[in-house]
The first five atom37 places (N, CA, C, CB, O) and aatype in JSON, in Angstrom:
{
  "aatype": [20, 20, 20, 20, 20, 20, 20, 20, 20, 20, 20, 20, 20, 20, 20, 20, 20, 20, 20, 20, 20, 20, 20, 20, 20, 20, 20, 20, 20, 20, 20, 20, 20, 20, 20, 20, 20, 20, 20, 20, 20, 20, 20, 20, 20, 20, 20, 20, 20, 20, 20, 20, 20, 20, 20, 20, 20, 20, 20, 20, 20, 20, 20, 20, 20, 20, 20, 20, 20, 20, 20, 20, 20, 20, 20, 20, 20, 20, 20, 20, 20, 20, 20, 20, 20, 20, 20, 20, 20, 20, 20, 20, 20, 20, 20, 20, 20, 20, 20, 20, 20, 20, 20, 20, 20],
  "atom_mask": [
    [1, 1, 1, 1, 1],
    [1, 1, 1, 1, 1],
    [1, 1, 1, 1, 1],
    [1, 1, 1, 1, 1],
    [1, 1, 1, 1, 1],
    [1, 1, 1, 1, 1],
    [1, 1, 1, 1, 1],
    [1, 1, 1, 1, 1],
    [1, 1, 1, 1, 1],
    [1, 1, 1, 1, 1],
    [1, 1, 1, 1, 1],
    [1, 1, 1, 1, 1],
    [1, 1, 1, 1, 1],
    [1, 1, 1, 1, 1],
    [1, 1, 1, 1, 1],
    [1, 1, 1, 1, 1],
    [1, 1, 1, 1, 1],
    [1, 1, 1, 1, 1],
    [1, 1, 1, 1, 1],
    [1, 1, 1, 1, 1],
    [1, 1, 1, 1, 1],
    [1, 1, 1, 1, 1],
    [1, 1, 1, 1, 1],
    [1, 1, 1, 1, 1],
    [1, 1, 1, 1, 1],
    [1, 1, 1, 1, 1],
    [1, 1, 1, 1, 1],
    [1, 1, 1, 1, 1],
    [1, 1, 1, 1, 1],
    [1, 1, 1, 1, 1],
    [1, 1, 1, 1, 1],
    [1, 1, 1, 1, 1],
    [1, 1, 1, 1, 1],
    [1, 1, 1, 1, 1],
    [1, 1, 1, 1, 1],
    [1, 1, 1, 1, 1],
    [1, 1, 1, 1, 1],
    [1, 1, 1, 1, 1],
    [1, 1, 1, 1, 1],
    [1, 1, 1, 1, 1],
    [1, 1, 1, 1, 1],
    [1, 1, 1, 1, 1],
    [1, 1, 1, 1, 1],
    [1, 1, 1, 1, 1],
    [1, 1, 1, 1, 1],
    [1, 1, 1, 1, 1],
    [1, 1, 1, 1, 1],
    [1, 1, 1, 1, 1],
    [1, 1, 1, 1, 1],
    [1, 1, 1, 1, 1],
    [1, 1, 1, 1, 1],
    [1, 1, 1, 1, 1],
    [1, 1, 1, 1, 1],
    [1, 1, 1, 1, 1],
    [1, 1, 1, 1, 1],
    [1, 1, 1, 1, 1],
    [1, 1, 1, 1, 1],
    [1, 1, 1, 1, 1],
    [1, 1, 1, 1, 1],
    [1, 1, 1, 1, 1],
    [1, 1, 1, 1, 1],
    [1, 1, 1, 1, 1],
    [1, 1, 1, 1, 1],
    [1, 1, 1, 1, 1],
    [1, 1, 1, 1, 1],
    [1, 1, 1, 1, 1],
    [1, 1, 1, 1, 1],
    [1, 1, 1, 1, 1],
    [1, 1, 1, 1, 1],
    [1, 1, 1, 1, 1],
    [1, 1, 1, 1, 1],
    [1, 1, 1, 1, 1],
    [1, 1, 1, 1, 1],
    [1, 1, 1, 1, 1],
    [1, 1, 1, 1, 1],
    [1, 1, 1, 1, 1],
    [1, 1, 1, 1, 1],
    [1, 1, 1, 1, 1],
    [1, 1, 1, 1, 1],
    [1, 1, 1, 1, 1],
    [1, 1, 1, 1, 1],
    [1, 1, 1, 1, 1],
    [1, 1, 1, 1, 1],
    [1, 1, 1, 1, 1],
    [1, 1, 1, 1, 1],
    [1, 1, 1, 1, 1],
    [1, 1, 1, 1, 1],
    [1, 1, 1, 1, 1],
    [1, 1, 1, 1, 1],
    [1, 1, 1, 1, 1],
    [1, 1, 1, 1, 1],
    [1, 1, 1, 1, 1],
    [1, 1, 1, 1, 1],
    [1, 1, 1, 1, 1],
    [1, 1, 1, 1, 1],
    [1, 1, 1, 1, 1],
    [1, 1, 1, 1, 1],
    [1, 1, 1, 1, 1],
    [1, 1, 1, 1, 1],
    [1, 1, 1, 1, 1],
    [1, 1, 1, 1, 1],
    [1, 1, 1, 1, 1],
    [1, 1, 1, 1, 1],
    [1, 1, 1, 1, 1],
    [1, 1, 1, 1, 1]
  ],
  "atom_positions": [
    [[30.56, -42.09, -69.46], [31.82, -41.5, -69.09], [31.87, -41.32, -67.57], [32.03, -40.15, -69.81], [30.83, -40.82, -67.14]],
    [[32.63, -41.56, -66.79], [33.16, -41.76, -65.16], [33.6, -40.37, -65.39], [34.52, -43.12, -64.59], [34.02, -39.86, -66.43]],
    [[33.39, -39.75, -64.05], [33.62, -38.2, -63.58], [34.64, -38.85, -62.29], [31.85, -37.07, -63.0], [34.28, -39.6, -61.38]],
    [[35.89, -38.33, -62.54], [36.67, -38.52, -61.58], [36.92, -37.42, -60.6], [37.69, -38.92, -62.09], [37.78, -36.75, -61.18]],
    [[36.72, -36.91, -59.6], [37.28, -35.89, -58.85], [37.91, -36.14, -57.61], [36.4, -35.04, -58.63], [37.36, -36.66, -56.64]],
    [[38.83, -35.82, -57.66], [40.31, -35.51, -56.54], [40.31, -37.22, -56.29], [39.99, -34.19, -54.58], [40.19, -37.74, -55.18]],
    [[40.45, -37.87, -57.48], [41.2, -38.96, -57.83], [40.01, -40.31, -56.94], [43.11, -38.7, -57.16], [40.39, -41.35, -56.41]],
    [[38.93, -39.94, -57.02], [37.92, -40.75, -56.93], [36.95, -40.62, -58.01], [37.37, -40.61, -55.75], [36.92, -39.81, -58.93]],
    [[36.07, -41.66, -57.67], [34.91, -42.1, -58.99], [33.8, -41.6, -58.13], [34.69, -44.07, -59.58], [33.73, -42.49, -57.27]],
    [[32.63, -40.48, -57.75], [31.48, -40.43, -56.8], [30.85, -41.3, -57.56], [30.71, -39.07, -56.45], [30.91, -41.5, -58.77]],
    [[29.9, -42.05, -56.26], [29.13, -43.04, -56.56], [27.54, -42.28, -56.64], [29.36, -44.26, -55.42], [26.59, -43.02, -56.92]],
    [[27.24, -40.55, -56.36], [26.09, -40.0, -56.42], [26.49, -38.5, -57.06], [25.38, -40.05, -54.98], [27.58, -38.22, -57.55]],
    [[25.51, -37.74, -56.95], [25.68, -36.39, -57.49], [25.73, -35.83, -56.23], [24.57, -35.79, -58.5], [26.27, -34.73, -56.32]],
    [[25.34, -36.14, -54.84], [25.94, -35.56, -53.7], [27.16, -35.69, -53.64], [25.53, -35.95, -52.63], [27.82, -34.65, -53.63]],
    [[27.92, -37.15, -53.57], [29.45, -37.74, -53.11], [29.62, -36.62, -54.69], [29.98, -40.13, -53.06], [29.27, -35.53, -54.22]],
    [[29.85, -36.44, -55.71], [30.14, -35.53, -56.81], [30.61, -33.88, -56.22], [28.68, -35.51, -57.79], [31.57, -33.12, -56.35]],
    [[29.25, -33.88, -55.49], [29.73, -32.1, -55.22], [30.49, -31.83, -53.92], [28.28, -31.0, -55.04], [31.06, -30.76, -53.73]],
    [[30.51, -33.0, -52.85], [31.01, -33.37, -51.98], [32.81, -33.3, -52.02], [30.35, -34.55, -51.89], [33.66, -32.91, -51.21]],
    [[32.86, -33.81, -53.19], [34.45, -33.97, -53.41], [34.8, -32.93, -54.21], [34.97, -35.32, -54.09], [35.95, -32.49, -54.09]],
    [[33.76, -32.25, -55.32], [34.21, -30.86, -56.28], [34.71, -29.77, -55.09], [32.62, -30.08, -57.36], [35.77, -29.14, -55.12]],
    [[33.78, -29.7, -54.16], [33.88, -28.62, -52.85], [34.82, -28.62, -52.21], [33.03, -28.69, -51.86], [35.47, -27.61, -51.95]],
    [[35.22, -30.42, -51.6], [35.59, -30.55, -50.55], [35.2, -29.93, -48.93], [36.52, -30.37, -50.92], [36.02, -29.82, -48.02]],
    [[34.31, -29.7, -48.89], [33.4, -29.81, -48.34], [31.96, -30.48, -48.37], [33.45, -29.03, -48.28], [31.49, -30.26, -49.49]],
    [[30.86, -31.38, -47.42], [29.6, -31.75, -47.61], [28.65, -31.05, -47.99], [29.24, -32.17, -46.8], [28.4, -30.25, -47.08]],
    [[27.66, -30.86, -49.22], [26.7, -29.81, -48.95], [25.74, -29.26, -48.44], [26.46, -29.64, -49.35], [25.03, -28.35, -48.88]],
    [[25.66, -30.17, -46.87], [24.71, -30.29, -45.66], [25.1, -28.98, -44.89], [24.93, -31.77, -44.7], [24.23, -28.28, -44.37]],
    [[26.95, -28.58, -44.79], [27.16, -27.76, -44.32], [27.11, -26.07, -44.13], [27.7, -28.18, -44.39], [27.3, -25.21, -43.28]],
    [[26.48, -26.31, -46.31], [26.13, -25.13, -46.91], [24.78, -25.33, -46.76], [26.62, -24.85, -48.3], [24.5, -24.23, -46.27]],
    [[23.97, -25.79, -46.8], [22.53, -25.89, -47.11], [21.79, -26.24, -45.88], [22.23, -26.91, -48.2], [20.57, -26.08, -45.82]],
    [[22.4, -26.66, -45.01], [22.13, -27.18, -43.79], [20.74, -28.5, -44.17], [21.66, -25.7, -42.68], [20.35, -28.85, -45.29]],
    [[20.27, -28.98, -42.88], [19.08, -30.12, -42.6], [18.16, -30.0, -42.57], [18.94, -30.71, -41.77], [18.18, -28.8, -42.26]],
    [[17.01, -30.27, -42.63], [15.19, -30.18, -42.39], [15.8, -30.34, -40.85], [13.72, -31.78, -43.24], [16.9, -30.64, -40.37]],
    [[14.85, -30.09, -40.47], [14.73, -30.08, -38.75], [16.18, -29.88, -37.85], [14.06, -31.7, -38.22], [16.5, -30.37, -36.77]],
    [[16.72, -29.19, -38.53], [18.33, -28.99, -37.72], [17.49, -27.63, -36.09], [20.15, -27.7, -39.5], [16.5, -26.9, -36.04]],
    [[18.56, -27.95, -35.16], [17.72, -27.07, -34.32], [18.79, -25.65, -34.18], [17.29, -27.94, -32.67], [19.74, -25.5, -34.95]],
    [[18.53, -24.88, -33.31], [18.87, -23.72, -33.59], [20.87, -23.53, -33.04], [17.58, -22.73, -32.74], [21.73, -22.69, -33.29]],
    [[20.84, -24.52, -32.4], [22.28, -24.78, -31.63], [23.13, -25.85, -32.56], [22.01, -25.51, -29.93], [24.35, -25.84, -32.4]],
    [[22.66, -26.63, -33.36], [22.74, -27.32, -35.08], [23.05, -26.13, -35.75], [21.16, -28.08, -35.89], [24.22, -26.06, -36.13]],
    [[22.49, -25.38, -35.94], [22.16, -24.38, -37.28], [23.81, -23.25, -37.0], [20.02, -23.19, -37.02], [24.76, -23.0, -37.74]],
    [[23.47, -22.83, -35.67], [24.89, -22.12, -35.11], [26.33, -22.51, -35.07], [24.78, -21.96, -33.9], [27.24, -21.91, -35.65]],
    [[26.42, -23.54, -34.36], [27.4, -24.32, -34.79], [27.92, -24.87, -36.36], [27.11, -25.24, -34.11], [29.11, -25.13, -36.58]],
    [[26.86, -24.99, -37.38], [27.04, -25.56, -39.06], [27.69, -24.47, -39.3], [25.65, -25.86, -40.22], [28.79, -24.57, -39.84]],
    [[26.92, -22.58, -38.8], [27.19, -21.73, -39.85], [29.1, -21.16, -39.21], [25.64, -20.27, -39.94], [30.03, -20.59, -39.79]],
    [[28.96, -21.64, -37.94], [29.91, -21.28, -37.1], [31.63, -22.15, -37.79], [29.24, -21.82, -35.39], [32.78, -21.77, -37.62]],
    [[31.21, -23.19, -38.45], [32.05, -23.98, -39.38], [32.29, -23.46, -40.45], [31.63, -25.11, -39.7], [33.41, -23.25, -40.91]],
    [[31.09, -23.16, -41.03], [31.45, -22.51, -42.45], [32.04, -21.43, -42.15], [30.34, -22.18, -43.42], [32.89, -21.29, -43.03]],
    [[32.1, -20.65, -41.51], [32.42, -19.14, -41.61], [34.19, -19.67, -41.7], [31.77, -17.91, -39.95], [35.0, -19.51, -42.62]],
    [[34.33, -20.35, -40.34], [35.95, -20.9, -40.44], [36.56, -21.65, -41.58], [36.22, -21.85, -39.37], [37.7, -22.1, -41.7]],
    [[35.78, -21.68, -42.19], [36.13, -22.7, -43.68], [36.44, -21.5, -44.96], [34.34, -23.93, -44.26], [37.22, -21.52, -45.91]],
    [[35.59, -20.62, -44.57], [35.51, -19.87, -45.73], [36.78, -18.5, -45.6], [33.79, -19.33, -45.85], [37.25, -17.91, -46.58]],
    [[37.13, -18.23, -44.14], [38.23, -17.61, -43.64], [39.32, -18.81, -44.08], [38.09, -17.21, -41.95], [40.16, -18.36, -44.86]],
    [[39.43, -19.68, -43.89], [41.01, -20.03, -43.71], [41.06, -20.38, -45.64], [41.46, -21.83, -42.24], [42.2, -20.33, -46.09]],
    [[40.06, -20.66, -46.55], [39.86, -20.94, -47.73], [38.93, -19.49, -48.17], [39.18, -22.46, -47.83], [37.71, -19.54, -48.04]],
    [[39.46, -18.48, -48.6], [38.64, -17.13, -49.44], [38.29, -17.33, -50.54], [39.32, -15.89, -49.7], [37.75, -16.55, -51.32]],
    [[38.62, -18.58, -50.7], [38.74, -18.43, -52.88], [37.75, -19.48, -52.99], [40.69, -19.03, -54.08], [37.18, -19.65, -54.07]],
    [[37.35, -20.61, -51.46], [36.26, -21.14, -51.91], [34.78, -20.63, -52.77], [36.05, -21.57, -50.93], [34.39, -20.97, -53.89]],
    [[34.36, -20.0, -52.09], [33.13, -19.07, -52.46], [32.95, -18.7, -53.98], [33.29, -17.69, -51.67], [31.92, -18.58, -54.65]],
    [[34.72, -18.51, -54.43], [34.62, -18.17, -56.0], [35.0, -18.96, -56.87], [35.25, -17.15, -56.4], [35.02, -18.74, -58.08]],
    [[35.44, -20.3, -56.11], [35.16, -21.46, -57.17], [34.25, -22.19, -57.02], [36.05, -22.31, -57.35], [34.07, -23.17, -57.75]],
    [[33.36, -21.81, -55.89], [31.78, -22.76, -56.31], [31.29, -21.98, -56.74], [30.72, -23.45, -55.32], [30.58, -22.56, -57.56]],
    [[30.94, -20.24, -56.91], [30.17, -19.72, -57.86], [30.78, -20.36, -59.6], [30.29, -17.96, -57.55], [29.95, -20.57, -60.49]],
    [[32.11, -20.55, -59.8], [32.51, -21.11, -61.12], [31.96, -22.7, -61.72], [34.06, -21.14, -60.99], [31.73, -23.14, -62.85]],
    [[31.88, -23.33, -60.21], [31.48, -24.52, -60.44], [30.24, -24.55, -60.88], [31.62, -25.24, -59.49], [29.81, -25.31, -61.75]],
    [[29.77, -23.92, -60.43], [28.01, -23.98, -60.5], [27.54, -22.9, -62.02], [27.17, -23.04, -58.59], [26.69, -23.31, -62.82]],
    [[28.14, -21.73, -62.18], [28.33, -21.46, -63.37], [28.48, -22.88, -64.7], [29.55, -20.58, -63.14], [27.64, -23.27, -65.51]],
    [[29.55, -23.23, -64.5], [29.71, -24.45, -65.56], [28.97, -24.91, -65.89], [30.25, -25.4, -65.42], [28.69, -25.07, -67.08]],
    [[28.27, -25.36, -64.81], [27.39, -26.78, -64.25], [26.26, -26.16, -64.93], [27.13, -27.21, -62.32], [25.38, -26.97, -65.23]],
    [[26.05, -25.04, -65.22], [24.63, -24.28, -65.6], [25.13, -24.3, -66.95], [24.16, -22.62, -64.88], [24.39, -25.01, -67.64]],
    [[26.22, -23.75, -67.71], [26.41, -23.93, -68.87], [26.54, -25.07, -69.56], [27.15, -23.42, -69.03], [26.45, -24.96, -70.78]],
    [[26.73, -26.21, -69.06], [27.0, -27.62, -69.71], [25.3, -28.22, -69.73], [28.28, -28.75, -68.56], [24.62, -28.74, -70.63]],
    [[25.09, -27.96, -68.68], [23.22, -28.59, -68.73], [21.75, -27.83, -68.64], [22.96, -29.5, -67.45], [20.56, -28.14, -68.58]],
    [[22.3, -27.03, -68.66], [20.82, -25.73, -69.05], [21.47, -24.39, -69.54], [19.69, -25.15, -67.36], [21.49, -23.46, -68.74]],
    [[21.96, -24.23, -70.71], [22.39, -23.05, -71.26], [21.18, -22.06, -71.15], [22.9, -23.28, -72.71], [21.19, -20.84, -70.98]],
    [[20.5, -22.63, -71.26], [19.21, -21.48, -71.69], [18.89, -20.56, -70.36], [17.52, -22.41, -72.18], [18.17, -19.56, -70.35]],
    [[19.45, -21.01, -69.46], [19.66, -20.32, -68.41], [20.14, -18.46, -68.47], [20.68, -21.24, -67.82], [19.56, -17.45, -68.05]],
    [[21.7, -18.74, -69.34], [22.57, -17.96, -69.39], [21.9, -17.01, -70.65], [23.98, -18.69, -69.51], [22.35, -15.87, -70.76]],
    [[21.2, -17.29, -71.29], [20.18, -16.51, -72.63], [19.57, -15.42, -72.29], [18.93, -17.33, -73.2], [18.48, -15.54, -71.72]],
    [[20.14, -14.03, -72.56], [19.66, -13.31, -72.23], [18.77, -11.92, -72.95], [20.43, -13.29, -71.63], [19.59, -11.02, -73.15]],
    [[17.46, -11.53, -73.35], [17.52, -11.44, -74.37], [16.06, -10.28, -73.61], [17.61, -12.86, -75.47], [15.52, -10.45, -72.52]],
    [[15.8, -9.3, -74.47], [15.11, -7.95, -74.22], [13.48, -8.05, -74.27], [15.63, -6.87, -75.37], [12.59, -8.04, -75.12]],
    [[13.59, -8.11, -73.24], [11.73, -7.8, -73.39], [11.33, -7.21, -74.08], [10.96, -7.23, -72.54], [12.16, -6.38, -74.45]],
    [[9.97, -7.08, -74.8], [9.55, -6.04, -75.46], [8.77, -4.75, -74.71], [8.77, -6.63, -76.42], [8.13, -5.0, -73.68]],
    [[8.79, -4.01, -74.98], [8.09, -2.54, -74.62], [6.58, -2.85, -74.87], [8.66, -1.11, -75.7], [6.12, -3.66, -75.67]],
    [[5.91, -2.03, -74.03], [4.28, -2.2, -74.09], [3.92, -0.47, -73.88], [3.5, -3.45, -72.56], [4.1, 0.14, -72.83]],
    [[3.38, 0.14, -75.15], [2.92, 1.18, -74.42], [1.67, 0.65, -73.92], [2.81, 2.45, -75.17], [1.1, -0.43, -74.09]],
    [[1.16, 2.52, -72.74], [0.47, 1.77, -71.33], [-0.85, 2.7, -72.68], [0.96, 2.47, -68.84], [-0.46, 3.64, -73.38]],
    [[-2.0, 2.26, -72.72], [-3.04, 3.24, -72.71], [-3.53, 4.08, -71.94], [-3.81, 2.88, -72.89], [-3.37, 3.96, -70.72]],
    [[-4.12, 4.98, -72.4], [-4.63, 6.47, -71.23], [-5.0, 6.03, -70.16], [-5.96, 7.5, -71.59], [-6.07, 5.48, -70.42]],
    [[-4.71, 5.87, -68.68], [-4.96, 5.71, -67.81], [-6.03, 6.09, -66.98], [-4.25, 5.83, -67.62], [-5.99, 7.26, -66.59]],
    [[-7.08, 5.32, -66.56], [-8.16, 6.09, -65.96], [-8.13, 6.69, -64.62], [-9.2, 5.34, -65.94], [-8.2, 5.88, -63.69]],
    [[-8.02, 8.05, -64.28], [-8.21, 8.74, -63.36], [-9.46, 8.23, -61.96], [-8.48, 9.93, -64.16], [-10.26, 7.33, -62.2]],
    [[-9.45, 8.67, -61.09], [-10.53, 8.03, -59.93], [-11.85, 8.75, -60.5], [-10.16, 8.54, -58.01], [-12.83, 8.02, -60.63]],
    [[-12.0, 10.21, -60.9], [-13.22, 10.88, -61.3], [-13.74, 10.51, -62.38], [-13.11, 12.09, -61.41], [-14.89, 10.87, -62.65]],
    [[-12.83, 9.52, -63.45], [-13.46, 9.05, -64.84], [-12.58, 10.11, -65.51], [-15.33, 9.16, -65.12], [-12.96, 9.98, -66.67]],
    [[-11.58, 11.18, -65.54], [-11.25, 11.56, -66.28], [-9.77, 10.8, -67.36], [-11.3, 12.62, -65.63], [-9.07, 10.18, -66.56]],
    [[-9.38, 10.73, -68.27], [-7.97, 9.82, -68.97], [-6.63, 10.85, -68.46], [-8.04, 9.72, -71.2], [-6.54, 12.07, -68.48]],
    [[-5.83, 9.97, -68.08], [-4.28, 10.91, -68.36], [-3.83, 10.35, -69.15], [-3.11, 11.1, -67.35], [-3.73, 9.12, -69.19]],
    [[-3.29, 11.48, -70.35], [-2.55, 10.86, -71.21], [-1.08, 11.05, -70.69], [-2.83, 11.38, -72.59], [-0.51, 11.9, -70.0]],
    [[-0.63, 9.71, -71.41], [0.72, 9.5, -70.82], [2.21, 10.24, -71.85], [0.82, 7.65, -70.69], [2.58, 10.24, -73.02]],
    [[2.59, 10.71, -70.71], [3.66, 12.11, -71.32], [2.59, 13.55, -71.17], [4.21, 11.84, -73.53], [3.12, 14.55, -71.64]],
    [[1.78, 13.69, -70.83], [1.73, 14.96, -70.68], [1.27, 15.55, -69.56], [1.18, 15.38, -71.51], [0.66, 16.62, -69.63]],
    [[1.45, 15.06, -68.64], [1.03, 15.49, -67.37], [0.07, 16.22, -67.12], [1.77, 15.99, -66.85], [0.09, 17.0, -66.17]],
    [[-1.22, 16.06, -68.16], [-2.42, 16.7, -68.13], [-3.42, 15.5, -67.95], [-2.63, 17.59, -69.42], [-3.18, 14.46, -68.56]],
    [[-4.77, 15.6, -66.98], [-5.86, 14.96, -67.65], [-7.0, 15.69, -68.48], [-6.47, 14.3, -66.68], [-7.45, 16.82, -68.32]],
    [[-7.34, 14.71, -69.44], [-8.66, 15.68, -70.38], [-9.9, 15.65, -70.06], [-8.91, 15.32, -71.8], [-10.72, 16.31, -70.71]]
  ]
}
């Protein structure tokens, strides 16, 4: 099945999130070896991207939501640890505290 977005075919899963965004995701994630006047200027873009577009931010948290529900649900599974009681705890002198009574024996 062809994934069409904003009326193209991506030829990668970068060109994919590239066009879901409309934005590159070099600009969010930045480069290996970007230097510090690189790095200022990238975040100095995004900030203007994300001002003149507010609602970006909350449709790539949706996108990426999806994207987690369609191919790793087990992600979203959320489910209760079990409880461990602790045994009597050993004191520094060798004496036990038992736990709940704020006594050692």
């Amino acid at each position: 099945m062809k994934h069409i977005v904003a009326g193209r075919v991506p030829a990668d899963t970068t060109e994919f999130i590239e066009l879901a965004l409309g934005t590159p995701p070099e600009l969010w994630l930045g480069t290996e070896g970007e230097s510090p006047l690189e790095r200022a200027a990238r975040l100095d873009a995004a900030r203007d991207i994300l001002a003149t577009h507010p609602e970006l931010a909350d449709d790539t948290l949706r996108l990426a939501a999806r994207a987690i529900e369609d191919h790793a649900p087990d992600l979203f599974t959320v489910i209760a640890l079990p409880t461990r009681k602790h045994p009597a705890r050993r004191l520094f002198d060798g004496r036990t505290h038992q736990a709940g009574t704020g006594a050692a024996a």
